[in-house]
N, C-alpha and C positions, 0 to 999 in steps of 0.2 A: 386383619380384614375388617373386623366387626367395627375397634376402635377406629380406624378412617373412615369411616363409613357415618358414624356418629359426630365425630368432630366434620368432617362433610355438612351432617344434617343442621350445625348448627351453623355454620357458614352461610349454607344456603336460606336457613330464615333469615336471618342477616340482609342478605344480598335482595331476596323478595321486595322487601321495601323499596329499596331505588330501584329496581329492574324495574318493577310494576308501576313504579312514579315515571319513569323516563322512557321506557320504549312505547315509541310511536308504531303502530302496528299498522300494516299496507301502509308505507307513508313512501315516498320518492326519495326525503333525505332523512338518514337517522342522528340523533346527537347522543352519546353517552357522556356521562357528568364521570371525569376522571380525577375529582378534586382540584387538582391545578393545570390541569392539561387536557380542555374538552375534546374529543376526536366529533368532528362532523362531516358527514360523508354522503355522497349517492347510492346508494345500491342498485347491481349491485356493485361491492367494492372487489373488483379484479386485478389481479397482477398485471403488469405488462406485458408476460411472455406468453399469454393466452390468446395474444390477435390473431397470431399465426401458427396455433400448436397441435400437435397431430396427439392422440390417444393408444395405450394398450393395456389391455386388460392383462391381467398376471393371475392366473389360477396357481397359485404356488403348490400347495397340495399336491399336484402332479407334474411342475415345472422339471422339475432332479431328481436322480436317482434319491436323494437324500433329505427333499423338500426345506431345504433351509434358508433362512435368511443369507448365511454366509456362502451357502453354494448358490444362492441366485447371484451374489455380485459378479460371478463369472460371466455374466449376462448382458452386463451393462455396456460394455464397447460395444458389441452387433446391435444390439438396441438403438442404441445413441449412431453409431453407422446406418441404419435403417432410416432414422428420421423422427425417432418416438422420442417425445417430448415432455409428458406427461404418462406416468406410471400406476395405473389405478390398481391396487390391489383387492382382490376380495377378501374379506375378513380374515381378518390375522389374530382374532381373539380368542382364549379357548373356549374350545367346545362342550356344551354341556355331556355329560354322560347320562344323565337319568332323562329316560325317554327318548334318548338318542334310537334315530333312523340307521341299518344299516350297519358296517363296519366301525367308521370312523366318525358319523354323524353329519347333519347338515354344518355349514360354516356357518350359517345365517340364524345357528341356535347358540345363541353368545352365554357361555359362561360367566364372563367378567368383563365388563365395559370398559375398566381400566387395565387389562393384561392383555399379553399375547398367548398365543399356541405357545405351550411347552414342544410342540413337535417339531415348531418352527424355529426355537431358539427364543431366549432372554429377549429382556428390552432393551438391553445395552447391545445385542445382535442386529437388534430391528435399526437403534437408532445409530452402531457403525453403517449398517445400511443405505440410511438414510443420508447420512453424510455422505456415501461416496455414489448416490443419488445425482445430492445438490453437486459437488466438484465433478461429476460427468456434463455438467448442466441441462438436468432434466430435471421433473419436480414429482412427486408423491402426494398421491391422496387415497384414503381405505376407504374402502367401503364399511358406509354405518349403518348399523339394524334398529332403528327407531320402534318400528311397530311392536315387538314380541322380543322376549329374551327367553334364555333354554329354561328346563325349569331349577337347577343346581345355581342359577345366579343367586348372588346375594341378596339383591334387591328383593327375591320371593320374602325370605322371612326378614329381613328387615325392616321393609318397606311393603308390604301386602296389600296398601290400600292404595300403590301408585299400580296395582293391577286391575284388570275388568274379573267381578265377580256374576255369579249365577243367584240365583235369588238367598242359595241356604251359606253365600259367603264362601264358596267352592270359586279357587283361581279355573280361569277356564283358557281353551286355547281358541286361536282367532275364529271369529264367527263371520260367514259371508255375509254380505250386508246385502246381497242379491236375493238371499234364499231365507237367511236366519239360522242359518245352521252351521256348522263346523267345516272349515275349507278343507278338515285333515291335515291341519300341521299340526298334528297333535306334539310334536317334540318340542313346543314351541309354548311358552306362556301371553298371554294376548295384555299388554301395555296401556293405560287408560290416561289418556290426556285430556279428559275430564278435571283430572286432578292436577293443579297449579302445583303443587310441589314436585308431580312425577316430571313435570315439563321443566321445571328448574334442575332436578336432575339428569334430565337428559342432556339440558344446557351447559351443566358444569361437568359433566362426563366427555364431551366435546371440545370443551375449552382446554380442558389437561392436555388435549393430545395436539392443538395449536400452541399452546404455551410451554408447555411441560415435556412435548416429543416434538416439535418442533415440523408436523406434518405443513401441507402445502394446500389441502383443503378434502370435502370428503366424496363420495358416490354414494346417497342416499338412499338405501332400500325399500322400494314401493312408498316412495313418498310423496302419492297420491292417498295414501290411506290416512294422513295425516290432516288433521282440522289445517286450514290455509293460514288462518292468524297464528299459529304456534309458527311456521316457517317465518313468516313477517317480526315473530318476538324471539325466534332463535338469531336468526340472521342479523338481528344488530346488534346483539352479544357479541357471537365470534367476528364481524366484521369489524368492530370496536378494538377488536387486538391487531388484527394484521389485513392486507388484501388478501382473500381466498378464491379459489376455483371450485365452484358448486355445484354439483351435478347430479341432480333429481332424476331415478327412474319413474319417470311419468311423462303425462303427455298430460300436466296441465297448465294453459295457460296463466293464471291467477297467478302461479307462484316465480313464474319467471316475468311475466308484467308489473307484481312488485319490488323484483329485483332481490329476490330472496334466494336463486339460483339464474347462473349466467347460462346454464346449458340444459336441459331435459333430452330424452329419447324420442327419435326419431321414429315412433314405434311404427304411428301409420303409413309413410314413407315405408319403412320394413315390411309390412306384411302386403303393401300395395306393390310390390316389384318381388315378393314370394309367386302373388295372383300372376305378373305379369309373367315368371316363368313361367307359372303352372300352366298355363293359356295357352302360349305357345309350345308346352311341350316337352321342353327342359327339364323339370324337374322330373322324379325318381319314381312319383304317384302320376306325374300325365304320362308316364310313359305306360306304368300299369295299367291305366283306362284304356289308352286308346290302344291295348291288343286284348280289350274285353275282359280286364280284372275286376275285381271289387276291391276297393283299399276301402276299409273301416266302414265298411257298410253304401260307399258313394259308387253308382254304375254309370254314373255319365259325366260328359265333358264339366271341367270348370268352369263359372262363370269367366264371359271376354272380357279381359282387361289387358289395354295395348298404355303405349308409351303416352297416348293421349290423356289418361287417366291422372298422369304423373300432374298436367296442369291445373286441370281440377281441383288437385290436392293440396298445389302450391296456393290455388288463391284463397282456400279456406284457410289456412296457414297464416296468408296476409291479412286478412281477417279478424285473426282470435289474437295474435302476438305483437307485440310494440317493443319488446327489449329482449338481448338474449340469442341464442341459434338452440337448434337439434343437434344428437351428436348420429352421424348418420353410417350405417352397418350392415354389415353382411352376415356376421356371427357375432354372438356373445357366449356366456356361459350356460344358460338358458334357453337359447336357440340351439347351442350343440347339443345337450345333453337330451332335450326333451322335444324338439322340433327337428333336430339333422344336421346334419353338418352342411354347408354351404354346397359343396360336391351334391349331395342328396336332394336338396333344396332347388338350385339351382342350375346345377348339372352343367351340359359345355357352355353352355351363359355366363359362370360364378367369376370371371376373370371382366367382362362386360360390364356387368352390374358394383361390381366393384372400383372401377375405373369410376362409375358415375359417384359414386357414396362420395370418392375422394377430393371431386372435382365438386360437384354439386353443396348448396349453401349449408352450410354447418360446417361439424370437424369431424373427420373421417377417424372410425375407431378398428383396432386390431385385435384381436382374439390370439388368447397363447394359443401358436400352434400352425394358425392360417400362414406364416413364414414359410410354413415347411410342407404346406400343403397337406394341413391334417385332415384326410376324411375318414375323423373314427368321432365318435359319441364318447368322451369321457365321462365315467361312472361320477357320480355326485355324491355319493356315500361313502367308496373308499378309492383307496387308491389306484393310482389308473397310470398309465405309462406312453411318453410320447415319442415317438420314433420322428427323431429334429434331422437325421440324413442330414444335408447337406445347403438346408435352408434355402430350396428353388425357388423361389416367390419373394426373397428378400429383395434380389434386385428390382422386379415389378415394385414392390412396394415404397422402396428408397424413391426408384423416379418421379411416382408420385408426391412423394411426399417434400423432398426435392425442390418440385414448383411449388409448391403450397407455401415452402418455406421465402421459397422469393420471390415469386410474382405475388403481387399485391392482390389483384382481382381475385384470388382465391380464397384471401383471409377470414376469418372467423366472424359473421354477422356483421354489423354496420361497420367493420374493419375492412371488410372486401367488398366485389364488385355484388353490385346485383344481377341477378341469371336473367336475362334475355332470352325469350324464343326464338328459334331461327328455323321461321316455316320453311319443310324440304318439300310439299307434294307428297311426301308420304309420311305425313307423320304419326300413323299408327304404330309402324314399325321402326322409324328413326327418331330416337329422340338428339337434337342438335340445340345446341345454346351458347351463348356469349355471354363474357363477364368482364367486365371491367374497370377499372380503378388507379386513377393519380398515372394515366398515361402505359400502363399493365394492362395487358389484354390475353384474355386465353379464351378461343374455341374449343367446341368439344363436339363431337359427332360420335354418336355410338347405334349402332345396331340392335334393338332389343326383341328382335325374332330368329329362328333357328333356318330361317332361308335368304338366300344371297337379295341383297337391296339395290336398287337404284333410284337415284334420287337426285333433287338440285339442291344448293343452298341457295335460297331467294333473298332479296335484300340486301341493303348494301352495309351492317351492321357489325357483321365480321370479316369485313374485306380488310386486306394489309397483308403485307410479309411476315410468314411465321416460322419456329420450326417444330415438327413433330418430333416431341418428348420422346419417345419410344427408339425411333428409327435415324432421330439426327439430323433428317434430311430436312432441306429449304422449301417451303412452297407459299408459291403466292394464293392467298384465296381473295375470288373475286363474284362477285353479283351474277346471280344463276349460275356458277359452277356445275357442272353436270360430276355425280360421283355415283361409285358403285363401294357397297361394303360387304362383304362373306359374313355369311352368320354370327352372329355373336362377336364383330369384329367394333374396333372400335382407332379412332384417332383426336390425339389431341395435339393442339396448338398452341403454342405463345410465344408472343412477341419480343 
């Protein structure tokens, strides 16, 4: 370990010089000088299977009875039947043990930047893996931990000055930059990209696993915590080797208007159609208030937020973003564990609101679990156990996924249609819209209240012959239609 780590260190002064001659940072197009073969390119630089690609999150951890690399491939036919396209894992790295949370520790306190979980199997497990990944024709990206490493990583004593110290030279763990004090991830070492060498390592710890593992791109962990120019001087490093799929847990624009990620988090989108259950009722706590509960100290109704809100949100959206989509969600691993399960969250609505994430502009993402209609809170520290039955919600989610895959108007950001409103007369409670694209057309009419609707579609925007995905059936829609929807019901159309 020590000696690669060293021979690393000298590589990387090495490499400092041209990196820091050649990367243009926030730039539109990057050049890398590859001696006799310049790579010049747009950012960001994406594959072509990302126009039209659906998302799932893999908590392996608690996927099998036996968490392995080699028992998840039993996974991959229903996967690949389903419509999942794209395989985001959560950290496959080990876990540190000193100052480990818990049983088994956070994932997100990395041991080693360049290994895997011994739990999870070898590397040559990870990378048979990965091959029958790509020959399923899906693609693979891990989630990376940028900000903080455990404290047993090597980097502590090898490297101690690519850490954030305390005045007496004490590594310390991350500090809220809202308050100045400790978030409490104490299991966690706090990472300082102040220091150009610690960001060259982080650069070459990323490039092993495009080069050298042959991954398909990464999910980068709170990479909003991150100075915006390190993404602009990372990005054209690994872009420089291959097209990748980029995908920032954030919600900032800067980093996808440089094209330094093609995808961020939907965040506000998420927690604004949380509001719009809780409002209505659906969810687990409006149901608590309104027979007189106190949940967590709150005695009264949720602030109103109806389906109208959703536009509001869109136009701030159009606003701040020029490249790029949201990847849009009902659960993550984060939402289960420490917000609720969608069930909890969203209640008879969860089947609604998720029809819309799939349809609506961005890429619809899956949560290990939501297949089978998980509503349980999986433990984050150790292991936890999923009861997969008979995977009821696969077929909902194939149909979806289905049209995504071949109506165009659905595709992934400037690949698909743009979402048109489609005023009903009621659109507090309906939210209804048009999309379309190179002759592809898909309506969407959903319900997002917990009481029967009636409503028109106005305009003549989504008129034509369609058929509904769901039920099979033919129907012509036409200007003022008069419709009625049952609670939380929903229909979609195309042509």
């Amino acid at each position: 370990m020590t000696n690669r780590f060293f021979l690393r260190a000298g590589l990387l002064f090495i490499g400092a010089i041209a990196l820091f001659a050649s990367c243009k940072n926030n730039s539109e197009k990057a050049e890398t000088s590859l001696v006799s073969n310049p790579v010049v390119f747009e950012k960001p630089r994406v594959p072509e299977w990302h126009k039209n690609a659906t998302i799932y999150e893999v908590n392996l951890r608690h996927y099998t009875p036996e968490n392995t690399f080699k028992s998840f491939e039993a996974e991959l036919p229903r996967l690949k039947e389903m419509g999942i396209d794209i395989l985001w894992f959560m950290p496959i790295h080990p876990v540190s043990v000193k100052n480990r949370k818990g049983e088994l520790g956070s994932p997100y306190a990395v041991g080693d930047y360049y290994g895997v979980n011994p739990d999870y199997g070898t590397m040559d497990d990870f990378k048979h893996l990965l091959k029958a990944i790509h020959d399923a024709g899906m693609y693979c990206i891990i989630d990376w931990v940028p900000n903080h490493s455990g404290w047993d990583n090597p980097w502590i004593t090898e490297h101690k000055d690519w850490y954030t110290q305390d005045k007496d030279g004490n590594v310390i763990d991350p500090i809220d930059y809202n308050t100045g004090k400790s978030w409490g991830w104490t299991d966690v070492a706090d990472l300082n990209f102040d220091n150009p060498a610690l960001r060259l390592g982080v650069i070459d710890a990323m490039k092993f696993w495009v080069k050298d593992v042959g991954i398909d791109g990464f999910r980068v962990d709170v990479a909003h915590g991150i100075p915006v120019d390190f993404w602009a001087q990372c990005s054209d490093s690994l872009y420089a080797i291959k097209p990748l799929f980029m995908l920032a847990e954030a919600e900032v624009p800067e980093i996808r208007n440089n094209g330094a990620f093609v995808m961020d988090y939907g965040w506000e989108m998420h927690h604004l159609l949380n509001e719009i259950a809780k409002y209505q009722g659906a969810s687990k706590e409006a149901k608590q208030l309104s027979q007189g509960n106190v949940v967590e100290g709150k005695a009264k109704a949720p602030e109103k937020k109806t389906a109208l809100d959703i536009d509001k949100m869109l136009a701030k959206k159009d606003s701040q973003y020029v490249k790029g989509y949201a990847m849009q969600f009902t659960s993550n691993h984060d939402e289960n564990s420490w917000a609720g399960t969608e069930f909890q969250r969203f209640g008879a609505g969860h089947k609604a609101f998720a029809v819309l994430t799939a349809t609506f502009d961005g890429m619809p993402l899956i949560y290990t679990g939501q297949e089978s209609a998980m509503d349980k809170q999986l433990e984050f520290f150790k292991k936890d156990h999923i009861d997969w039955g008979n995977y009821q919600y696969a077929g909902f989610y194939k149909t979806l996924f289905d049209l995504k895959h071949k109506n165009q108007a659905l595709w992934n950001g400037e690949h698909g249609g743009e979402l048109v409103k489609i005023p009903t007369g009621n659109d507090e409670n309906i939210y209804a819209f048009v999309r379309e694209k190179a002759g592809d057309k898909v309506v969407v009419v959903i319900n997002l209240s917990a009481k029967k609707q009636a409503f028109k579609l106005m305009g003549n925007q989504h008129a034509g012959a369609f058929t509904e995905v769901f039920t099979n059936q033919k129907q012509n829609l036409t200007e003022g239609m008069a419709m009625e929807l049952d609670s939380w019901t929903y229909r979609v159309f195309s042509n």
